[in-house]
C-alpha positions in Angstrom: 72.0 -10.2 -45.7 73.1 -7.1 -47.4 70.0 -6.9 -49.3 67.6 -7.3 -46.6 69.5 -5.1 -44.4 69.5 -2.4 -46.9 65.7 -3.1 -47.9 64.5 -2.7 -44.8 66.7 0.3 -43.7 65.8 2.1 -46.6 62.1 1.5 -46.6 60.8 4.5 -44.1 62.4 6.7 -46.5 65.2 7.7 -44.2 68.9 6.0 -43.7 70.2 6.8 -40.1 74.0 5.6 -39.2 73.0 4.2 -36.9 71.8 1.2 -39.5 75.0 1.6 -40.9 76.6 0.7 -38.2 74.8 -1.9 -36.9 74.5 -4.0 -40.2 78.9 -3.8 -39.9 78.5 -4.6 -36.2 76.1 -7.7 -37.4 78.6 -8.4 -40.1 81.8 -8.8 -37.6 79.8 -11.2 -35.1 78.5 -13.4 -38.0 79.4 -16.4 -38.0 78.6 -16.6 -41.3 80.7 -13.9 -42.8 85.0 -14.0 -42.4 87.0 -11.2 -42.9 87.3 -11.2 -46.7 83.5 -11.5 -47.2 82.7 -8.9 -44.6 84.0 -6.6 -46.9 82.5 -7.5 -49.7 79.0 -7.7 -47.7 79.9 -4.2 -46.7 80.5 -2.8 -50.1 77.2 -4.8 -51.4 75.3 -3.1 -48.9 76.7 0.1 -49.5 76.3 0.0 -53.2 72.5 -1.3 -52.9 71.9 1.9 -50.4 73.0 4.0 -53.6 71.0 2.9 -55.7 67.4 2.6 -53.1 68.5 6.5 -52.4 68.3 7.5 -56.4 65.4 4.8 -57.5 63.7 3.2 -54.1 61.8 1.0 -56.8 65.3 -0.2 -58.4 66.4 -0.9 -55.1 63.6 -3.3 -54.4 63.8 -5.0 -57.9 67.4 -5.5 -56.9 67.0 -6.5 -53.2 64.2 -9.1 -54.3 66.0 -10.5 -57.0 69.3 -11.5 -54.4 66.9 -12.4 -52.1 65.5 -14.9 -54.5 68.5 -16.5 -55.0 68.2 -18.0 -51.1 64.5 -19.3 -51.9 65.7 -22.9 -51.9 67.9 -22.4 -49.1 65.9 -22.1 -46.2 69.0 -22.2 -43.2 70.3 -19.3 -44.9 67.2 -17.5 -45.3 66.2 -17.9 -41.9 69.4 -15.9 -41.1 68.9 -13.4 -43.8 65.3 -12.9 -42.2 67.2 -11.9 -39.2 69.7 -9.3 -40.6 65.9 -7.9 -41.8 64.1 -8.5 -38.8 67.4 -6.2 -36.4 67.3 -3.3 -39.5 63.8 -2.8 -37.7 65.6 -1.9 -34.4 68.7 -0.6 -35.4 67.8 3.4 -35.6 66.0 2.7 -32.1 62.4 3.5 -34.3 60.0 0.7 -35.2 58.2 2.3 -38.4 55.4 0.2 -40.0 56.8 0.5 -43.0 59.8 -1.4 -42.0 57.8 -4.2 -40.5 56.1 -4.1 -43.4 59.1 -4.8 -45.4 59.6 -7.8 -43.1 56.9 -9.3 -44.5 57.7 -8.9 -47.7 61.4 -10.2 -47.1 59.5 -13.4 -45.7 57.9 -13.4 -48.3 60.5 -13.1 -51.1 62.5 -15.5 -49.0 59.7 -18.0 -49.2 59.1 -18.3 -45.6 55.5 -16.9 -45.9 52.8 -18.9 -46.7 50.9 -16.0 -47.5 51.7 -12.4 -47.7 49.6 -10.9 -45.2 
């Protein structure tokens, strides 16, 4: 989730808080994530955003390779998809580079035949 979330949120070349706040609001209403992993999602996502802000290129390499780790599991990737698919909405600015990232999350995730 963190990764996706930070992916996309990253991938128009500008962070707003108001991504930050939304992937914490998502967090809290997961029913995915308790108290003790919402912190740690938190300071995933947190860390990852460091590291797209000094190397966007690590920051994919990194994002992809968590991503990959749900490949195989497709109930959870369906949910990562949508931690991606709200970062779209959550600075109240669909960018095509973001929706491009989508795809490329699908993608990663497996959930894309073909990347197009």
């Amino acid at each position: 989730c963190a990764a996706a979330f930070a992916w996309v949120s990253c991938s128009d070349g500008e962070l707003t808080n108001s991504e930050v706040d939304r992937f914490i609001s998502m967090l809290n209403e997961s029913e995915y994530v308790d108290q003790i992993t919402s912190e740690d999602f938190e300071e995933a996502y947190l860390g990852l955003l460091d590291v797209f802000r000094g190397n966007y290129d690590d920051g994919v390499a990194r994002a992809e390779a968590r991503l990959d780790l749900f490949k195989e599991d497709q109930t959870m990737a369906k949910e990562i998809l949508k931690y991606a698919q709200e970062a779209v909405y959550a600075d109240s600015v669909v960018d095509a580079r973001e929706l491009g990232t989508v795809k490329e999350i699908e993608w990663t995730l497996g959930l894309r035949v073909l990347n197009n």
